[in-house]
C-alpha positions as CSV (number, residue, x, y, z in Angstrom):
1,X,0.0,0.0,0.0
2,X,1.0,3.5,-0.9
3,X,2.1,5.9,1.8
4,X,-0.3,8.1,0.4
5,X,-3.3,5.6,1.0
6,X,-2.1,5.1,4.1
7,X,-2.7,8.8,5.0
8,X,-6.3,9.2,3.6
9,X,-7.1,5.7,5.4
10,X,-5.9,7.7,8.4
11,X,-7.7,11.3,7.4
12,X,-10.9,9.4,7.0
13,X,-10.9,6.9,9.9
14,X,-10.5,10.8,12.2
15,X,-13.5,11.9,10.4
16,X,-12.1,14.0,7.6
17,X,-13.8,14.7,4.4
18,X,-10.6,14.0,2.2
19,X,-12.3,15.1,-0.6
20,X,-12.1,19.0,1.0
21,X,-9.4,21.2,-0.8
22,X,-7.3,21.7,2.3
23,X,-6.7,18.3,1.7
24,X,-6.3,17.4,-1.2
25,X,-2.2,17.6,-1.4
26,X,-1.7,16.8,2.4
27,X,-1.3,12.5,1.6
28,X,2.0,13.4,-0.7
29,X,3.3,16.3,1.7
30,X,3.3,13.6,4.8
31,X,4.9,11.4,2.7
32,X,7.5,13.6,1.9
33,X,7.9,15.4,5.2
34,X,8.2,11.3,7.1
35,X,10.8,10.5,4.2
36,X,12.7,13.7,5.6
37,X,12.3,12.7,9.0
38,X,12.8,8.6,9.2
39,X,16.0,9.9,7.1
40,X,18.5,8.6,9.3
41,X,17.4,4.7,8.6
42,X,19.6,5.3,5.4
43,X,23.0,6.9,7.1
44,X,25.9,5.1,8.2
45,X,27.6,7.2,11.2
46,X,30.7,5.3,10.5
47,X,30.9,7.3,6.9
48,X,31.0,10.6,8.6
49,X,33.0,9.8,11.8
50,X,36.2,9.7,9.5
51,X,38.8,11.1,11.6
52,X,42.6,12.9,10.6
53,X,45.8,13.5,12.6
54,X,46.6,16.6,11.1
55,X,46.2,18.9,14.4
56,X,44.9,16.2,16.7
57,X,48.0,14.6,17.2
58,X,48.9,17.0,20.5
59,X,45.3,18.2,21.4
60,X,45.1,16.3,24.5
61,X,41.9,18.6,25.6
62,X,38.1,18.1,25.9
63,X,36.6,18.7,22.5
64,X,33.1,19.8,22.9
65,X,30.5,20.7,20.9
66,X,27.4,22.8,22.5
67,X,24.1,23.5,22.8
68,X,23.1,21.4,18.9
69,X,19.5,21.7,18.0
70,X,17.6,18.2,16.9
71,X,14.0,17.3,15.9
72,X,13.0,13.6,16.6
73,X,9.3,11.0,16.4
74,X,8.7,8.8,19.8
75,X,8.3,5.6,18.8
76,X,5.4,5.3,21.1
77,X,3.4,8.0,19.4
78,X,5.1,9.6,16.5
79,X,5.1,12.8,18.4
80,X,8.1,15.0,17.9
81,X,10.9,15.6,20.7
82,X,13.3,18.0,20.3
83,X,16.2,20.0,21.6
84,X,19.6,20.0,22.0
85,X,22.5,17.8,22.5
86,X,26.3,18.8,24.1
87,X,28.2,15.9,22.6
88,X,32.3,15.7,23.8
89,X,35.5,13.9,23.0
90,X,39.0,13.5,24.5
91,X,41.0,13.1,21.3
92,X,43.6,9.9,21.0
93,X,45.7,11.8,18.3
94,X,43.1,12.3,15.7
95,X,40.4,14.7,15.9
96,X,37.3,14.7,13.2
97,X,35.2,17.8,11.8
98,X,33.3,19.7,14.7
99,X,30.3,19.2,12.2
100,X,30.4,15.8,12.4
101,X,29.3,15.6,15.6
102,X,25.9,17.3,14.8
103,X,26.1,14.6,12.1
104,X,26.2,11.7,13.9
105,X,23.0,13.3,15.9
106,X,20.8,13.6,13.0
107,X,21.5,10.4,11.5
108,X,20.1,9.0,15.0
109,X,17.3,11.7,15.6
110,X,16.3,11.1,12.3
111,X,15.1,7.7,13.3
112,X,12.2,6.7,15.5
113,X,13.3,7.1,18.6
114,X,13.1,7.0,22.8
115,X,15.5,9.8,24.2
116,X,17.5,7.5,26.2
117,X,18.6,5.5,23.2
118,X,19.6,8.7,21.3
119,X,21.6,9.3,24.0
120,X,23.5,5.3,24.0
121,X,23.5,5.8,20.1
122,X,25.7,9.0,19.8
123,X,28.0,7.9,22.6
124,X,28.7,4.0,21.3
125,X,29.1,5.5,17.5
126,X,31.8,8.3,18.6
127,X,33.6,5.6,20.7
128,X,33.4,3.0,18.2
129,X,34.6,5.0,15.2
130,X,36.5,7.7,16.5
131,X,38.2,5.6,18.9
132,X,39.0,8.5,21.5
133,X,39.9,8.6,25.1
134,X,36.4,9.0,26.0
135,X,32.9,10.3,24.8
136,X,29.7,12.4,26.7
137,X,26.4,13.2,25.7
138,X,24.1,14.9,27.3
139,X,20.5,15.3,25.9
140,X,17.8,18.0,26.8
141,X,14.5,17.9,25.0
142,X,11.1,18.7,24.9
143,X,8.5,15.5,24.2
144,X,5.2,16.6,22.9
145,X,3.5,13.2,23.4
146,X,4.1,14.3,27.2
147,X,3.1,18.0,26.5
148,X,0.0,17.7,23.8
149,X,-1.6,14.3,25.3
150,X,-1.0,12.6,28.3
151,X,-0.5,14.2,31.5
152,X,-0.5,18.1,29.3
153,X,2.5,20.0,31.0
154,X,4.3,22.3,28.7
155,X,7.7,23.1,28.8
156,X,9.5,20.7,30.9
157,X,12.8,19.0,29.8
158,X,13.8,15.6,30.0
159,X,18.1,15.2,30.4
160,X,20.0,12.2,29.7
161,X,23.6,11.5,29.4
162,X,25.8,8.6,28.4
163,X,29.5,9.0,29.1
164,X,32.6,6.0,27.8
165,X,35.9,6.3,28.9
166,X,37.9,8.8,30.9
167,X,34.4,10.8,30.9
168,X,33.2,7.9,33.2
169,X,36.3,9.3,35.6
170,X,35.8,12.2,38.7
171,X,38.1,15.0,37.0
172,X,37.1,14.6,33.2
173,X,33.3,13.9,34.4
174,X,33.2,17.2,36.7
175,X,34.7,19.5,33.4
176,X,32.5,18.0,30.7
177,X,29.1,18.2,33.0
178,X,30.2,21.8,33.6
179,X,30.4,22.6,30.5
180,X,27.3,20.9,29.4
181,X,25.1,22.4,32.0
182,X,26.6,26.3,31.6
183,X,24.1,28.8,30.4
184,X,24.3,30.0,26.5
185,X,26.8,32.9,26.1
């Protein structure tokens, strides 16, 4: 069956008269717009976690990328979640592209998702390509199947983290949760 049949099946059985004009393109926009979203199905992190020595080969310093906006579906509803992720890395001489790392987030958000798993996903797919010292995540987002059914409170955040290697350690994990929980600048 047709994505597109799908979507009138689903219009109709709401009580929709598909046959109104408001309609009428709506089947082939959802289509599109869930082909955009379930986009990370067709990514392999490994292809963009390719990593260099040039100028990583004395960084011995927390590398960490801030504050990155992401757009997910619950698995349990299909309702968005969205937010944004502070994803670090102690480099073990090589360093890879600073976007990368918002990279390796999409091609997970992109997929039906729980938040917790997100979380596990980025942090095992920097550790396992990249190979560094250690990896953190940490994970604040908004989950309207929570805010728009449900128990209907808006505008909490839910915060996970997932931490590997010398992140899992007193020093490195008191700097990188610092970091992560600092206030925008």
């Amino acid at each position: 069956m047709k994505p597109e049949t799908i979507i009138l099946n689903l219009l109709e059985s709401l009580g929709e008269d598909i046959s109104r004009e408001g309609l009428q393109e709506t089947p082939a926009r959802v289509a599109k717009a869930w082909t955009h979203w379930a986009g990370g199905y067709k990514e392999d992190p490994a292809a963009v976690l390719k990593s260099f020595k040039d100028g990583g080969e004395k960084y011995d310093g927390m590398v960490v990328v801030k504050d990155i906006p992401f757009y997910s579906h619950c698995e349990h509803h299909l309702a968005p979640f969205f937010g944004t992720a502070t994803i670090a890395y102690l480099p073990n001489k090589r360093v890879v592209g600073l976007s990368k790392l918002g990279r390796v987030l999409e091609i997970f958000s992109r997929r039906l998702q729980v938040q917790e798993r997100l979380t596990v996903q980025i942090a095992d797919a920097i550790q396992t390509h990249l190979k560094p010292k250690g990896v953190g995540v940490v994970i604040k987002a908004r989950h309207l199947c929570m805010e728009s059914r449900g128990i209907c409170k808006q505008g909490h955040h839910t915060v996970t983290s997932s931490l590997r290697g010398e992140f899992l350690k007193g020093v490195v994990r008191e700097e990188f949760f610092a970091i992560a929980n600092s206030p925008q600048s």
